[in-house]
N, C-alpha and C positions, 0 to 999 in steps of 0.2 A: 504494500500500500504506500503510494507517496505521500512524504509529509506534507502537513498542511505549512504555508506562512507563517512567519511568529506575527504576532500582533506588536507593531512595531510605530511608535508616533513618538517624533521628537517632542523633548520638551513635559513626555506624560513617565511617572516612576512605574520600574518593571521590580518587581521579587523576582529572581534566579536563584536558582541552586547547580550547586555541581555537585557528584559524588563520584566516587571513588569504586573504579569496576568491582562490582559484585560486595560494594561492601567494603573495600579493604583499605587500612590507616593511609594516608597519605603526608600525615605530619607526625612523625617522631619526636621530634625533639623542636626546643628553641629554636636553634638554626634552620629548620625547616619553617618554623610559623614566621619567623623574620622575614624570609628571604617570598615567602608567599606574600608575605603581606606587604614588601615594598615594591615585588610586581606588582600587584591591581593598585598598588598606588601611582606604579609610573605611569601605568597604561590608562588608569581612568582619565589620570593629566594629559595624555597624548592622544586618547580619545574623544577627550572632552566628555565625560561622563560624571554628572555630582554625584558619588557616594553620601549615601544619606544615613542610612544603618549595617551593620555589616557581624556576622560571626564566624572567627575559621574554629571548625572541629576536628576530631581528629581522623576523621573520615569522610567533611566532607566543608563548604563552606555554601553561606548565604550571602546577597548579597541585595540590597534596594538601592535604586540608582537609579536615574533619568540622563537620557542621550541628548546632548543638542544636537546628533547629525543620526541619521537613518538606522545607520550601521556602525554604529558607534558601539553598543553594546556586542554586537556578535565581533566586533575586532577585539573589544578587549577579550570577551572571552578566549578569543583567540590565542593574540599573545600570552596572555595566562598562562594558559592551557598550555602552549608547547615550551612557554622558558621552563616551567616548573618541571616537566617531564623530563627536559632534560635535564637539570639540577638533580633527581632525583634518581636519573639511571644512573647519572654521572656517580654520586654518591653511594647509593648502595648496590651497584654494581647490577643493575637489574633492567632488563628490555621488556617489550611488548606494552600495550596500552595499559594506563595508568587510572583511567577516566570510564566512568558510565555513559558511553555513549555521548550526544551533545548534551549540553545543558538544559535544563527548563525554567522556564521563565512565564508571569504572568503579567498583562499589565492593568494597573490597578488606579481605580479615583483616590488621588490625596485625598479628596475634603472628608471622605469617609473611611482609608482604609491606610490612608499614610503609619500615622503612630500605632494604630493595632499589630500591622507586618512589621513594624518597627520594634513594639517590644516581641510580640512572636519572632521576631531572628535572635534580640539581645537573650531572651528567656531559653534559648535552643539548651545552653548547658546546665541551665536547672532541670530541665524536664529530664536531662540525659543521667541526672545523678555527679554531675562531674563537679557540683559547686551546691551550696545554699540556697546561693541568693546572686543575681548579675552584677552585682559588682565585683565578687570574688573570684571571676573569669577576666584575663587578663587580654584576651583575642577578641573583644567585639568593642563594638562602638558607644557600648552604653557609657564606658569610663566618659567618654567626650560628648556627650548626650543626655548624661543625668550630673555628672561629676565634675564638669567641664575641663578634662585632661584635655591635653598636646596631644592630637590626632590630625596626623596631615592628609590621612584618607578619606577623613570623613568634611562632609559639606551641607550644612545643612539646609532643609528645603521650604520656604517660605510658609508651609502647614507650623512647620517646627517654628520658625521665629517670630508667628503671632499667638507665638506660645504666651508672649510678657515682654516688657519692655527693656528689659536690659537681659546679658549674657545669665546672669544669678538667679533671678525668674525664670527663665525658662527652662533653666535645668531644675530649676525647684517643681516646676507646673509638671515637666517632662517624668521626673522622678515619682509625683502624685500617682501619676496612671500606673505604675507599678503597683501600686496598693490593692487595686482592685483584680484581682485573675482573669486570667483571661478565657472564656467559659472553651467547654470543647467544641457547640456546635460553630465557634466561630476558627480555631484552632482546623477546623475537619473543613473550614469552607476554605481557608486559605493552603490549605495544601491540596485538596480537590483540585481550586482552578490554576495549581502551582503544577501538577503532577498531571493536568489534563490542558493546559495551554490555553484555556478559557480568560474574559474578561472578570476581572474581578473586582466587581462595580455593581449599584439598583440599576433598576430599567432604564431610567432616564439618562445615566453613564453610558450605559450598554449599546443604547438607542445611538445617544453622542457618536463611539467609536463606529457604529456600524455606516451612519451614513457619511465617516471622514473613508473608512477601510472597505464600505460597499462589501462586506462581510459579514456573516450569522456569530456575533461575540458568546454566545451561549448555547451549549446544550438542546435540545430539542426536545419537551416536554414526552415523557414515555406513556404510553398507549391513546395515546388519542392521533397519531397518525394517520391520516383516513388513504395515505400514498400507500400504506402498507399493503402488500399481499394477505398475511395474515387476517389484520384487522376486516379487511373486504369478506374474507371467508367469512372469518365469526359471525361481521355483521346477517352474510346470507342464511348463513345456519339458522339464528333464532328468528329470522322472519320468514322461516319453512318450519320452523318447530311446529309440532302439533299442540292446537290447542290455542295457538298466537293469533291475533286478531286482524283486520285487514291492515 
């Protein structure tokens, strides 16, 4: 089956993830999360892509970001993708592919879905057990986001700085929404359309991207297809049933 297009609009933030074929660690050690994390730093700058939230794991990384140019994001992924592979055969002496396939990615409304994907990326190594609480993860953006550390990867995106009116605020406002959990059926909807390459946006988003991309941003409601073969059968079956009215 060929792939379909990513949904691709400069200027609108996408959620990516990469993982690690089949599962497997791809940062061992410090020197491994360094040197991952000053590529997508170089490449976002050479890209032109603002990183907005971001967590590397040890098997795999997240990332929120907006393109100013088309293909902005699939270069950086790109370069990414091949400095690090080489970095890492070079290192542990090890060939063949590194990576699950390409990437996926979603593209999402700030006004609604900016800071939720944002603490769902920083929250990735609580859920995983690896830490407490996101601060005590030294690889995501929340240090620069809630705590206002020296992050030169991170950029943050005008949802973020009408957070409050000074730097102090809005890491205070930003650190608030951490208090609250984040429930699972919103958890199950952002990986849904992370893992199925859907819009992830209400109607009125949806609606927006379709008539810029002249594309279906959403799923297609299941059984009421009337194109269906099936559903035409059903339907003739119960109006020949016995006993069914004209």
């Amino acid at each position: 089956m060929a792939r379909l297009p990513r949904f691709i609009l400069p200027g609108y933030p996408q959620h990516v993830i990469q993982r690690g074929n089949n599962r497997m660690t791809i940062l061992h050690d410090e020197n491994d999360y360094w040197v991952l994390w000053s590529t997508l730093r170089d490449a976002a700058q050479r890209f032109r892509c603002a990183v907005h939230a971001y967590v590397l794991m040890p098997n795999h990384f997240h990332l929120l970001l907006t393109p100013s140019e088309g293909n902005g994001i699939g270069k950086l992924m790109q370069y990414t993708g091949r400095y690090y592979v080489q970095h890492a055969n070079q290192r542990y002496g090890r060939t063949g592919t590194l990576w699950d396939g390409r990437y996926r990615a979603t593209l999402l409304d700030p006004e609604t879905f900016l800071l939720p994907v944002s603490r769902y990326i920083e929250l990735n190594p609580v859920r995983a057990a690896l830490v407490g609480t996101p601060d005590a993860y030294d690889w995501s953006s929340y240090g620069a986001n809630a705590l206002g550390a020296d992050d030169e990867l991170v950029t943050p995106h005008a949802v973020y700085r009408a957070l409050g009116d000074s730097d102090r605020a809005r890491q205070a406002a930003y650190a608030e929404g951490f208090r609250v959990p984040l429930s699972q059926a919103l958890v199950q909807r952002v990986r849904d359309a992370t893992n199925k390459a859907w819009v992830l946006g209400e109607d009125d988003f949806c609606r927006e991207v379709e008539g810029k991309l002249n594309r279906r941003t959403r799923p297609q409601p299941r059984g009421g297809d009337r194109r269906s073969a099936a559903f035409r059968r059903a339907l003739a079956e119960r109006r020949t049933a016995p006993g069914d009215g004209p």
